[in-house]
C-alpha positions as CSV (number, residue, x, y, z in Angstrom):
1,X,0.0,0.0,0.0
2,X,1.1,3.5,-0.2
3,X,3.1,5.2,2.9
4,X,1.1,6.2,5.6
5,X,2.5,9.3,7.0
6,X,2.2,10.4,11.1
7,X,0.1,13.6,11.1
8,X,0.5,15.7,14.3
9,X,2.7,13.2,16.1
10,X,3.5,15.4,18.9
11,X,-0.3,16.3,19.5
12,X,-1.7,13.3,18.7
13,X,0.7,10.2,17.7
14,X,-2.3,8.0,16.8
15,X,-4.2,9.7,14.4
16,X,-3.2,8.5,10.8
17,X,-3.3,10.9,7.7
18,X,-3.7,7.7,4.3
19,X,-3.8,8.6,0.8
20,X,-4.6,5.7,-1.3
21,X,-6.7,7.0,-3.8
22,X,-8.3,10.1,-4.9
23,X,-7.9,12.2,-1.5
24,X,-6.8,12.4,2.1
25,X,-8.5,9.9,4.4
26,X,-8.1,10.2,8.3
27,X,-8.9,7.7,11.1
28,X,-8.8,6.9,14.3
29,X,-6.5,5.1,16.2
30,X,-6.5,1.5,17.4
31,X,-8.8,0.0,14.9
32,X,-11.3,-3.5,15.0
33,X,-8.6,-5.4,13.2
34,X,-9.4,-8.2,11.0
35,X,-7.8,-11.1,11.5
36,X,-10.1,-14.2,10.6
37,X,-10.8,-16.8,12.6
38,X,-7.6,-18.1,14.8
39,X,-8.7,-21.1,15.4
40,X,-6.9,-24.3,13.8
41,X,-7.3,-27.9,13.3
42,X,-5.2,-30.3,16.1
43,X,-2.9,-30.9,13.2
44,X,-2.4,-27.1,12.7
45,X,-4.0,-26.7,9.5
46,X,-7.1,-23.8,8.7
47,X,-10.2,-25.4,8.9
48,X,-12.6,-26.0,6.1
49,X,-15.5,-23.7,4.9
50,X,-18.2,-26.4,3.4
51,X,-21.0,-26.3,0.8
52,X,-24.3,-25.6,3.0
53,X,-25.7,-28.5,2.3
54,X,-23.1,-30.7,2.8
55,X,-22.5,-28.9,6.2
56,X,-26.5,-29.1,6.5
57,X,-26.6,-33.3,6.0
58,X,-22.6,-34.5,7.5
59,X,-21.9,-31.9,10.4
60,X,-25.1,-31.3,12.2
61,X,-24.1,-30.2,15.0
62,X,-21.8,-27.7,13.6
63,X,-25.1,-26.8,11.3
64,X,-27.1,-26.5,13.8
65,X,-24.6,-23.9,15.8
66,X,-24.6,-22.0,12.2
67,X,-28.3,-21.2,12.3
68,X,-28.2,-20.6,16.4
69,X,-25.5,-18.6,15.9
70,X,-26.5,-16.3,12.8
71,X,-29.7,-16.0,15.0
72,X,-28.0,-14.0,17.8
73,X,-25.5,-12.2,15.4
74,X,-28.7,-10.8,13.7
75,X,-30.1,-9.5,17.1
76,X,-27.1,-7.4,18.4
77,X,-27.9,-3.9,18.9
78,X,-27.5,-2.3,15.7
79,X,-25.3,0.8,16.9
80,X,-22.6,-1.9,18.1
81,X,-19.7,-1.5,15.3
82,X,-19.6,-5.3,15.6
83,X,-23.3,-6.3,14.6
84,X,-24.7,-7.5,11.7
85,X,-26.2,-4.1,11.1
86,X,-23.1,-2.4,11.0
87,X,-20.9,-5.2,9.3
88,X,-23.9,-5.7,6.7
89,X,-24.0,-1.7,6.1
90,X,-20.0,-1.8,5.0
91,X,-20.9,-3.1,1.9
92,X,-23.1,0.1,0.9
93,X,-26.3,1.8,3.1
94,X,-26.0,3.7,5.2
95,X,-23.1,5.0,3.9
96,X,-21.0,5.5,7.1
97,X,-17.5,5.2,7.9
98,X,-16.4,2.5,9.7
99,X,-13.8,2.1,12.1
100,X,-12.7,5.8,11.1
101,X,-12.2,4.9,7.2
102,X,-13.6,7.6,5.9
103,X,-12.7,9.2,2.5
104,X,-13.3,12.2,0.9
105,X,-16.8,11.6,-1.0
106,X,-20.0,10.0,0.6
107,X,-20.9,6.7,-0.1
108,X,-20.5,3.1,0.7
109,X,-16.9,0.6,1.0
110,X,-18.0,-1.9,-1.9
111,X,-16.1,-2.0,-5.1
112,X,-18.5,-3.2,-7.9
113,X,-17.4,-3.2,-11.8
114,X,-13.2,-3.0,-10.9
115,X,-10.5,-5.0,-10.5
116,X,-10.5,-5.1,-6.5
117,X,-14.1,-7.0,-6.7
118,X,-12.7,-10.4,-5.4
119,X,-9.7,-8.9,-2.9
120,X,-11.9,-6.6,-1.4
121,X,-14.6,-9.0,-0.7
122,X,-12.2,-11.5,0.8
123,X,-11.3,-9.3,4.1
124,X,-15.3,-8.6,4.1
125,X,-16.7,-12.0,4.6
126,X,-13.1,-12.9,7.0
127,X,-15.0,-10.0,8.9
128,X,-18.2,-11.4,9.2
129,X,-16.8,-14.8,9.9
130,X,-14.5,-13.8,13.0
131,X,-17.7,-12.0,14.6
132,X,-20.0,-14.8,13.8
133,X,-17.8,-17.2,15.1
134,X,-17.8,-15.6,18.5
135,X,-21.7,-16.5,18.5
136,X,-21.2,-19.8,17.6
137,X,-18.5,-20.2,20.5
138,X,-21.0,-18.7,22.8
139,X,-24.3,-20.4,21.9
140,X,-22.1,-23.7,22.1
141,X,-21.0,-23.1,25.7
142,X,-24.7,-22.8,27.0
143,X,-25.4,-25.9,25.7
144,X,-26.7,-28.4,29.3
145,X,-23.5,-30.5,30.2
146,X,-24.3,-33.8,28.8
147,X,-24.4,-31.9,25.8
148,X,-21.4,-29.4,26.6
149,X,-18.1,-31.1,24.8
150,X,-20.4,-32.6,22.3
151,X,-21.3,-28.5,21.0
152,X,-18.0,-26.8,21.7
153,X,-15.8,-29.5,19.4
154,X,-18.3,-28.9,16.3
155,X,-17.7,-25.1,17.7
156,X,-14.5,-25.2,17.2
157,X,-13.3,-25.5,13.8
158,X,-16.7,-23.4,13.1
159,X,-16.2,-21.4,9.0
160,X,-19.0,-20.0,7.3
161,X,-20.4,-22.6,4.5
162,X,-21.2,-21.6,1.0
163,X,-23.9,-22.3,-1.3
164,X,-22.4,-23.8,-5.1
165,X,-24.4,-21.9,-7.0
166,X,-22.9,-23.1,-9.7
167,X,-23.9,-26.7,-10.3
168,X,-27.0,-25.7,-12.8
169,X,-29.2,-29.1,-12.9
170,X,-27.2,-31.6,-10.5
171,X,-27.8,-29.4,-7.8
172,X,-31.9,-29.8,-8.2
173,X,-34.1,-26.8,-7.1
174,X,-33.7,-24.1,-5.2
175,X,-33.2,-25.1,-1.5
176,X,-36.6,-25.2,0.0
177,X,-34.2,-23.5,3.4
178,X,-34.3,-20.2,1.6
179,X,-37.7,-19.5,1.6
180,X,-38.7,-20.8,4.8
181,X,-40.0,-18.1,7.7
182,X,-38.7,-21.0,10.4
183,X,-35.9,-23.4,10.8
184,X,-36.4,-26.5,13.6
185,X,-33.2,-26.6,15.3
186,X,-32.2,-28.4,18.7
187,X,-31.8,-24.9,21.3
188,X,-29.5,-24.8,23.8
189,X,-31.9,-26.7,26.3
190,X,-30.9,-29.5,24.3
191,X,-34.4,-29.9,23.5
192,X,-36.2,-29.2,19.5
193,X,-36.9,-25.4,19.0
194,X,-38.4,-24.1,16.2
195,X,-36.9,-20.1,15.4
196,X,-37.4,-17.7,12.9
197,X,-35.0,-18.5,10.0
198,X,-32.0,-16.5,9.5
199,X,-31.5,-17.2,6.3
200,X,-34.6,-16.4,5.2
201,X,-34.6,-12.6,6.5
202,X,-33.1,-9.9,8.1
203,X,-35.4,-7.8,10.7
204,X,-34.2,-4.3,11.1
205,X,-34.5,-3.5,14.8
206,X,-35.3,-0.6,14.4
207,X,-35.5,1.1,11.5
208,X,-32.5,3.6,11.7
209,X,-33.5,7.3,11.1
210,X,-31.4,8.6,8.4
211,X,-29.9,5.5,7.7
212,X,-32.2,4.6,4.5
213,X,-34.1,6.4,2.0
214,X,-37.0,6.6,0.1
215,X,-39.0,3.1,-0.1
216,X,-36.5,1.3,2.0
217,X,-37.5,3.4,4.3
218,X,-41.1,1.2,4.5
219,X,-39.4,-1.9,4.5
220,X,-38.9,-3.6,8.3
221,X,-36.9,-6.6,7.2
222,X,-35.6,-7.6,4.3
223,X,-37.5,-8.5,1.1
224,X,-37.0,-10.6,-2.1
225,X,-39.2,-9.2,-5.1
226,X,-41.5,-7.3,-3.1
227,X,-45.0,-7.0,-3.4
228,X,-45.6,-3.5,-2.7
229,X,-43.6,-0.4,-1.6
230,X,-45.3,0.3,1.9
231,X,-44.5,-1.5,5.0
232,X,-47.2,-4.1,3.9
233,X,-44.7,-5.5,1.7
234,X,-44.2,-9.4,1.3
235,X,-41.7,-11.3,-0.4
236,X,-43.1,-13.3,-3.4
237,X,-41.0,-16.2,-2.8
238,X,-42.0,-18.1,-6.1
239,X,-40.3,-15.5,-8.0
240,X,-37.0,-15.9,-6.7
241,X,-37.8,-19.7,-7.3
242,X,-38.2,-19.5,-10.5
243,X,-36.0,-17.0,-11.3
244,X,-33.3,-19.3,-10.0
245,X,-34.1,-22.3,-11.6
246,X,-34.5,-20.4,-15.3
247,X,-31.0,-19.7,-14.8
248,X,-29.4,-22.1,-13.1
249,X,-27.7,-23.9,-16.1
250,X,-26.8,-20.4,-17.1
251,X,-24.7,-19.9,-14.1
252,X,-22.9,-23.3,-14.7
253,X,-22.5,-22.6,-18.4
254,X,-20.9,-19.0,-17.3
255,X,-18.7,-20.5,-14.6
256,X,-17.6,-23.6,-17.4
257,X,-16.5,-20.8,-19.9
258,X,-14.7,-18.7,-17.3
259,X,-12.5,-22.0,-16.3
260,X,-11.7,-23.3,-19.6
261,X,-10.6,-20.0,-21.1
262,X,-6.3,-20.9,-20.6
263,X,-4.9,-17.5,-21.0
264,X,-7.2,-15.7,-19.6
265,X,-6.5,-12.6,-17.0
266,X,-7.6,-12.7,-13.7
267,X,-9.2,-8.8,-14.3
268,X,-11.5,-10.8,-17.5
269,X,-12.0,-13.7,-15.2
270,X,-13.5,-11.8,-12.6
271,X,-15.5,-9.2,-14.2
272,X,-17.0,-11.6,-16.9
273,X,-17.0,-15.2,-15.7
274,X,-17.5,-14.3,-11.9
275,X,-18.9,-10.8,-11.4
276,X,-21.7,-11.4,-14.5
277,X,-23.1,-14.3,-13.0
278,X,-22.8,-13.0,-9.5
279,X,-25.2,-10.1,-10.6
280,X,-28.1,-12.6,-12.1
281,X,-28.2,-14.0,-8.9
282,X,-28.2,-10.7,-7.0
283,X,-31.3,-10.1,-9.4
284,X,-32.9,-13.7,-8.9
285,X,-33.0,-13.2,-5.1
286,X,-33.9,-9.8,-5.1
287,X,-35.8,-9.3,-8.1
288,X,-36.0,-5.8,-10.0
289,X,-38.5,-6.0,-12.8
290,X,-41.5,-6.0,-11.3
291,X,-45.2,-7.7,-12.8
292,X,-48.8,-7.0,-12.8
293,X,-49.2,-7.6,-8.9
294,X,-46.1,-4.9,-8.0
295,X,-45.1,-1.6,-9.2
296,X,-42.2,-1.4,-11.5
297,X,-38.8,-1.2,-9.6
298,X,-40.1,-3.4,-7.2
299,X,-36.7,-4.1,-6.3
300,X,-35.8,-6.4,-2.9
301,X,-32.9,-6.1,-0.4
302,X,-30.7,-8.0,-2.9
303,X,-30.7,-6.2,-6.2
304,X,-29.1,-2.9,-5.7
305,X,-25.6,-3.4,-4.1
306,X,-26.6,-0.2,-1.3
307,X,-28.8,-2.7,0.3
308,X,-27.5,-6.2,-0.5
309,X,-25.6,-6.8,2.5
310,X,-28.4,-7.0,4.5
311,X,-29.6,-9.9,2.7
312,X,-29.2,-13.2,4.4
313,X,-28.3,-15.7,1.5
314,X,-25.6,-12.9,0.5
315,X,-23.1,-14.0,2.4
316,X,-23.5,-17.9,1.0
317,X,-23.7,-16.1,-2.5
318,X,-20.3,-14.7,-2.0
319,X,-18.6,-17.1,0.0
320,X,-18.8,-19.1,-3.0
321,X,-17.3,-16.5,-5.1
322,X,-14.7,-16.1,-2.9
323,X,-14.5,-20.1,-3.2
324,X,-14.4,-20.0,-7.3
325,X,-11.3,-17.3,-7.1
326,X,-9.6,-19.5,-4.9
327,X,-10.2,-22.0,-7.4
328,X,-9.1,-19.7,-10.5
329,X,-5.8,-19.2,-8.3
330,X,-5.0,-22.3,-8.1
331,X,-5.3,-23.2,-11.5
332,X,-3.3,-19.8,-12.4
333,X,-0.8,-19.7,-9.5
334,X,1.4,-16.9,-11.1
335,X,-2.1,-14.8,-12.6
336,X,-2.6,-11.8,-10.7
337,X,-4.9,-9.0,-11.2
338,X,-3.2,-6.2,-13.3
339,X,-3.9,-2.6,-13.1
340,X,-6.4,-0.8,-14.2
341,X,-8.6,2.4,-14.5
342,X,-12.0,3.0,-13.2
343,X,-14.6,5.0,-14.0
344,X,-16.7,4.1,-10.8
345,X,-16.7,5.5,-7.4
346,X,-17.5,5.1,-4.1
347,X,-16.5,6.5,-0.6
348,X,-12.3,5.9,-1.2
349,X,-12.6,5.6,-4.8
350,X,-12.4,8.5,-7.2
351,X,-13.5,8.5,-10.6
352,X,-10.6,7.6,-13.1
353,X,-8.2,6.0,-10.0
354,X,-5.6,3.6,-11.3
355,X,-6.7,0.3,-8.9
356,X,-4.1,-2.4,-8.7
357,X,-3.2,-5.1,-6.4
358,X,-1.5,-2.7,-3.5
359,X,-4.5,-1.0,-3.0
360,X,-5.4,-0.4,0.2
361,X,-9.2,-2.3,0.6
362,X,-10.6,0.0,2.7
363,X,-12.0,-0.4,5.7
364,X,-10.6,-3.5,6.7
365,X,-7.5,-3.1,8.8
366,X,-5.1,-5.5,9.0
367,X,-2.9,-3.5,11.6
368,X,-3.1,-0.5,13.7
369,X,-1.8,1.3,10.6
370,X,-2.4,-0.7,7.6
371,X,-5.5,-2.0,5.2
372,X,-5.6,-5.5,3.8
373,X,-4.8,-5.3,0.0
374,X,-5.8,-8.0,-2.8
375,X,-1.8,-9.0,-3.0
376,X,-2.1,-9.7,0.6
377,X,-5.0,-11.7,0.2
378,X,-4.2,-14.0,-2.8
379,X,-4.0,-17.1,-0.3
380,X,-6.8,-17.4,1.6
381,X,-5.2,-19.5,4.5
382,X,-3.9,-16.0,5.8
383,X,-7.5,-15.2,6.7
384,X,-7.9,-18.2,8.7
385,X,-10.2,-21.1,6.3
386,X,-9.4,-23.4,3.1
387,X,-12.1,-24.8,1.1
388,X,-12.4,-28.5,0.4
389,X,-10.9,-28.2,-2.8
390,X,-7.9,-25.8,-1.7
391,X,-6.6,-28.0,1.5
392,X,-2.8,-29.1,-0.8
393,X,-1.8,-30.3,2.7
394,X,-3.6,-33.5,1.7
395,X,-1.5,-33.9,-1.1
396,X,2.4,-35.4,-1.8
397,X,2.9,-32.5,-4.3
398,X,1.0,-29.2,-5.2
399,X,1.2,-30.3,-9.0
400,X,-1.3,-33.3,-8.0
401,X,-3.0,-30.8,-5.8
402,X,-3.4,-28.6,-8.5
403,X,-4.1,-31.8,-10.8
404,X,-7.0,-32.8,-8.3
405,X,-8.4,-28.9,-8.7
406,X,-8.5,-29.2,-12.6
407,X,-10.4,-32.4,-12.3
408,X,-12.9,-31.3,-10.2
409,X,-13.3,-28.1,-11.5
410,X,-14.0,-30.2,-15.0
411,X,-16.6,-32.2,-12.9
412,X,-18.1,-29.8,-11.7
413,X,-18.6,-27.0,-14.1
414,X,-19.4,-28.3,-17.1
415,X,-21.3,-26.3,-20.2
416,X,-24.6,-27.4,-21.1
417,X,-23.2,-27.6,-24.7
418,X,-21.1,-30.4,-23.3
419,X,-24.2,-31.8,-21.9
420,X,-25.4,-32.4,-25.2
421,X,-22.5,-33.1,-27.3
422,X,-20.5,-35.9,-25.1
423,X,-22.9,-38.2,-26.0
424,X,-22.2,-37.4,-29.9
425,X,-18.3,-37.5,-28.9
426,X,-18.7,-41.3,-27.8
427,X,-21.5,-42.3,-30.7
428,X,-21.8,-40.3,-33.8
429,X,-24.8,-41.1,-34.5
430,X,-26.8,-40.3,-32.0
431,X,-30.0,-38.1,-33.3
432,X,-30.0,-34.9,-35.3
433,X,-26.4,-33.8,-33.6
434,X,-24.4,-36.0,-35.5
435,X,-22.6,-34.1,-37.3
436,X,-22.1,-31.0,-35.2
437,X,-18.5,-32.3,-34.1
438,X,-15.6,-32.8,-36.1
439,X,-13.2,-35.9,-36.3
440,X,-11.4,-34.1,-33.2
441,X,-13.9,-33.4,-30.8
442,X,-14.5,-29.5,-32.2
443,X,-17.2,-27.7,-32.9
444,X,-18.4,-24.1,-33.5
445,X,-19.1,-22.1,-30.5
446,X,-21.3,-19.1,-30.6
447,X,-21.8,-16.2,-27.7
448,X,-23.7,-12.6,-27.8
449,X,-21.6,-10.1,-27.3
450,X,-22.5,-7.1,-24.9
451,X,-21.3,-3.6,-24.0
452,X,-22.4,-0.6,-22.9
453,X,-22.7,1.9,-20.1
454,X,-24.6,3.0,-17.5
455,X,-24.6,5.6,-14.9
456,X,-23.0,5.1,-11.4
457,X,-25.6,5.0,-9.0
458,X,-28.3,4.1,-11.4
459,X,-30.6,1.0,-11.1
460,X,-28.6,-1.3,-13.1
461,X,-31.1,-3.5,-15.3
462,X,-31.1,-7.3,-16.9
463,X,-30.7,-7.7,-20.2
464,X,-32.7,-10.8,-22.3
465,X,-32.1,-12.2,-24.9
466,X,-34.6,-14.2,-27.0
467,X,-34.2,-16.8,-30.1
468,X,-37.4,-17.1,-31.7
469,X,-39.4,-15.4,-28.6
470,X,-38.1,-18.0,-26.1
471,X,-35.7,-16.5,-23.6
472,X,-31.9,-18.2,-23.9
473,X,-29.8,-16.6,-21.4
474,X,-29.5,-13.1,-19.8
475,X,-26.9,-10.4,-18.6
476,X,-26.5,-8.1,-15.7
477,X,-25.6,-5.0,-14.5
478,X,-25.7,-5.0,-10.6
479,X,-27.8,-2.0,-9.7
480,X,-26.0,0.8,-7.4
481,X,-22.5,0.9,-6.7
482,X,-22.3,4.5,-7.0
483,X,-22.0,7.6,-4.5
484,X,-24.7,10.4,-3.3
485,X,-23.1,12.4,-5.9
486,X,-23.7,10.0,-8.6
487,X,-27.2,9.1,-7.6
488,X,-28.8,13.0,-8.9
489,X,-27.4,11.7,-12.1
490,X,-24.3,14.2,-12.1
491,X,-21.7,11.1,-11.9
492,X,-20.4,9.3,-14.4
493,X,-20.6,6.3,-16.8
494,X,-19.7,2.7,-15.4
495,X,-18.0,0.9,-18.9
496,X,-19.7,-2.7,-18.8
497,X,-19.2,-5.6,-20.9
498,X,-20.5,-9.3,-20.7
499,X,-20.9,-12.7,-23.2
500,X,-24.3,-14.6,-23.1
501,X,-23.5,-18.3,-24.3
502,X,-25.9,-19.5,-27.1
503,X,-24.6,-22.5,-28.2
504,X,-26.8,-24.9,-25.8
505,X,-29.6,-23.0,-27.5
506,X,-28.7,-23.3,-31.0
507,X,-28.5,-26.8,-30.7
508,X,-31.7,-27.0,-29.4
509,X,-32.5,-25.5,-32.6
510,X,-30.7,-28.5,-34.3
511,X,-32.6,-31.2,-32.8
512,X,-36.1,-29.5,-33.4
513,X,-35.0,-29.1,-37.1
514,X,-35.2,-25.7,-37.4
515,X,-31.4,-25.3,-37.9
516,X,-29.3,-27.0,-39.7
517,X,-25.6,-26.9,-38.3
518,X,-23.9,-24.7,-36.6
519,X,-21.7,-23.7,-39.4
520,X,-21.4,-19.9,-39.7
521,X,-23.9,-19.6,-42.8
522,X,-26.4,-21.7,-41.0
523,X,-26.1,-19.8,-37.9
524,X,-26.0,-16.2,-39.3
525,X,-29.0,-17.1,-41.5
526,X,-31.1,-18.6,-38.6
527,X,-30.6,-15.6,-36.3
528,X,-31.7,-13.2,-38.7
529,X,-35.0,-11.9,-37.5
530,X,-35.2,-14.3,-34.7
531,X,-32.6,-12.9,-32.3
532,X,-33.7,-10.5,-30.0
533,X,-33.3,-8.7,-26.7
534,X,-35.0,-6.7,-24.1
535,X,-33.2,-4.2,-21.4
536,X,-35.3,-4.3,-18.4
537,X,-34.1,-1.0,-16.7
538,X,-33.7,-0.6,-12.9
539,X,-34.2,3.5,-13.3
540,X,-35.2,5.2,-16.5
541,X,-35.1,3.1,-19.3
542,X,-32.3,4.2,-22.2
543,X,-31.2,6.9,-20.4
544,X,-29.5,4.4,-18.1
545,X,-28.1,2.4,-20.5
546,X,-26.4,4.1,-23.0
547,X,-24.0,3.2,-26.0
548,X,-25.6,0.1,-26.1
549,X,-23.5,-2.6,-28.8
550,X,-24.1,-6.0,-29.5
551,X,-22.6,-8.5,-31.4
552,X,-22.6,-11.9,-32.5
553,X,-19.5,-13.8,-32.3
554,X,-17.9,-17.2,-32.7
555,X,-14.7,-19.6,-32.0
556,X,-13.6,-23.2,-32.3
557,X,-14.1,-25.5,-29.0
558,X,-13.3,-29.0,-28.8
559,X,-14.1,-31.1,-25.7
560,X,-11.8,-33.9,-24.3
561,X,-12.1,-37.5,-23.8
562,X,-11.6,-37.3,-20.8
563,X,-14.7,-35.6,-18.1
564,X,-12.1,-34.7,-15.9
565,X,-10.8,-31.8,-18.7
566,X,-11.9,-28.4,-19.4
567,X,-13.1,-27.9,-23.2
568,X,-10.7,-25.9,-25.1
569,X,-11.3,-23.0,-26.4
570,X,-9.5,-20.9,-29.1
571,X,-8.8,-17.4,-28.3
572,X,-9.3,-15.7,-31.9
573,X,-12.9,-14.4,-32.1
574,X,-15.2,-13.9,-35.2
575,X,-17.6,-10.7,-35.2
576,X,-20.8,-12.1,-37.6
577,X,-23.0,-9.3,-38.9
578,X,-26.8,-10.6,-37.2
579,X,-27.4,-6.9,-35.6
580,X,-29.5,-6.4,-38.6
581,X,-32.1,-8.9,-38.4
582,X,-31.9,-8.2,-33.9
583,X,-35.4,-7.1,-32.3
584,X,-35.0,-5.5,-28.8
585,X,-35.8,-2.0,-26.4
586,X,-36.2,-1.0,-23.3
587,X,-38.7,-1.8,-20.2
């Protein structure tokens, strides 16, 4: 990070003048410090943050200490620096400093649409996992003492769990846990209690004067595609079920792309493979489009980033994205994020900032007088956890560490495109596919092309896009992320950029008959006049979105024998000219 110079030393020796971006920013001294969780195995290793479900089904006690826990985090007094209130409000609303962090513009901490998006998130959830932590430790030590050693070893080793939103159709429907008002859990009378689920909302108590504004001031708890804008509001659960399961292949298809790509650049890797997807799922929990029973922006907790943090299931969400860069490292030990310009601001962040990976990541201290910074940060075992993929202590060598990672990540994440064509790879004759690959396992992929840009602090929106009127995929961009300045519409343009995979689609097209190949001429023919795309706007339509290009564009795949391996992909790019027959406006 930059130097931090001693301002006033004789007067007052604690008080720290830092500039890392854009401006002066002064704080105070001794600082909550973040540290992750200290605790390690009995062999001395980091402990393991699990997949929900399998922490929900093989550790039940240490489950059952997660929802407990989370439970009594929730209900700390929201003026404590240390509750989920405050912790949750980092991320955007209420727009306060914290811990003394405070820059020269008003806004929130969380980078969105930048290079720091996985380092600074990293420090975040270590924050939320030390404090959380502390409940679990505490909720375990009340247990009755028959039950007493049984609760504090499942306490001990205690990491937040993830949810793989990633596995598209192997991983079923969307957890019935996230849209139930109760949980059954065993209390710490040792007898079945039934609470109020944790994971299913947040309830602000209370409301915080001056903390929110306009409808969010109505809302009492937190809400996924609300119903109304008054405090009458209820979450229409089904939407966010079927939001996610329309997509859910998407999401794997996204993630399978992101892997396979061999030269690609961790700043690509995050903002297109990891931060895209990341954003439809912000907008399938929290909704923003609205229907005939809501108002238009009918947006929930989730949507724009000011108020996401307050959303339970975000910290699963991002867990896991903090679990896919870990993978991506691994893969790409000596890929690091590069640096780069942004357009987008925030609280510590001025417009047109050079962001690289000495940036301080503001406000998480790592020391009386120094932030965490992504270079810090590229191992997450300095933060206290591993993930079950990422524990190369169980290995003889990191290459068959690294070897293991490939293979599962092949497992795993797999396109839907593979889906289909594996079956042609083994058989050639299988159906109306048959001749789609080549002797060597190729075959002609085909992604839309976005890019664009849209006003910091603006509502974001979803873009869809349509083959023949049925929708085929979808891109995002995550409502918010901008400053109070940006919000009156005086800011100025976030760049953003995105690929919606087609080829599952298209080859749909080939087994109904309606296409032939997917040969360039076939293809470009076929889309003609059937292509289309609709921007639903967050805020005002086109004058959100503006410079809006899309293309159509192609390169040669070929998938492996082996499951294990990631389809390759070329890097060369064709641009095909389709615009022309393209329907599409805005919402």
């Amino acid at each position: 990070m930059r130097k931090l110079v001693l301002l006033l030393g004789a007067i007052l020796p604690r008080t720290i003048l830092c500039t890392p971006i854009g401006g002066p920013i002064e704080y105070k001294a001794d600082p909550i410090l973040i540290t992750g969780v200290l605790s390690r195995t009995p062999e001395g290793y980091v402990p393991t943050r699990r997949e929900f479900r399998d922490l929900q089904v093989n550790f039940t006690d240490t489950w059952n200490l997660y929802l407990l826990g989370l439970r009594s985090f929730q209900l700390v007094n929201q003026t404590d620096p240390l509750s989920y209130y405050e912790i949750a409000g980092i991320h955007g609303k209420p727009w306060k400093e914290w811990q003394g962090a405070k820059g020269e513009r008003e806004g929130g901490y969380c980078p969105h649409n930048n290079n720091l998006f996985f380092g600074w998130h990293r420090p975040y959830l270590a924050l939320y996992e030390q404090e959380l932590y502390k409940h679990v430790q505490t909720i375990a030590s009340q247990f009755p003492s028959h039950l007493h050693d049984r609760y504090t070893t499942a306490a001990h080793d205690f990491r937040i769990p993830y949810w793989d939103w990633g596995l598209g159709d192997a991983a079923g429907e969307l957890p019935e846990l996230f849209v139930s008002p109760t949980v059954d859990v065993i209390g710490t009378s040792g007898e079945p209690e039934t609470i109020p689920n944790p994971l299913y909302r947040y309830d602000f108590n209370p409301l915080m004067p001056g903390d929110f504004s306009g409808k969010w001031t109505q809302y009492t708890h937190t809400l996924r595609w609300p119903s109304t804008y008054g405090p009458d509001a209820v979450s229409r659960d089904q939407k966010f079920i079927e939001n996610y399961s329309r997509l859910r292949n998407a999401y794997r298809d996204k993630l399978a792309q992101g892997f396979s790509r061999t030269n690609i650049s961790m700043n690509s890797f995050s903002k297109t493979y990891i931060e895209d997807p990341h954003g439809w799922l912000h907008y399938a929990i929290g909704g923003g489009d609205g229907d005939d029973k809501a108002p238009k922006e009918a947006w929930g907790h989730m949507w724009p980033s000011e108020y996401s943090g307050f959303e339970p299931v975000f910290w699963l969400v991002h867990a896991n994205v903090d679990r896919l860069f870990t993978l991506f490292t691994t893969l790409h030990p000596s890929t690091r994020i590069t640096p780069q310009a942004t357009n987008t601001s925030n609280m510590w962040i001025a417009p047109g900032s050079t962001l690289d990976a000495t940036t301080p990541l503001l406000p998480f201290w790592r020391t009386d007088t120094e932030f965490w910074t992504t270079e810090m940060v590229y191992d997450e075992t300095v933060l206290g956890y591993a993930y079950p993929e990422s524990q190369y202590w169980l290995y003889s060598t990191k290459e068959e560490w690294r070897e293991s990672v490939r293979k599962r990540v092949g497992e795993l994440y797999y396109e839907r495109t593979r889906e289909m064509l594996d079956p042609v790879r083994k058989d050639g004759k299988v159906g109306a596919l048959a001749g789609v690959l080549d002797q060597g396992g190729g075959y002609k992929e085909w992604d839309l092309r976005v890019s664009g840009s849209r006003r910091t602090g603006s509502g974001g929106g979803v873009l869809g896009v349509e083959i023949a009127g049925r929708e085929v995929g979808m891109w995002t961009g995550l409502g918010g992320g901008g400053n109070r300045e940006d919000v009156g519409g005086s800011g100025g343009l976030v760049e953003m950029q995105g690929m919606v995979p087609l080829t599952a689609a298209l080859l749909e097209e080939v087994q109904a008959g309606r296409l032939r190949s997917l040969e360039k001429g076939d293809v470009v023919r076929f889309l003609r006049g059937r292509l289309g795309w609709k921007w639903v706007a967050g805020g005002s339509g086109s004058e959100v979105m503006q410079g809006l290009v899309i293309d159509i564009v192609s390169t040669r795949a070929r998938i492996p024998e082996d499951r294990g391996m990631l389809v390759e992909y070329e890097e060369d790019w064709e641009v095909h000219e389709v615009i022309s027959g393209m329907g599409g406006g805005f919402v």
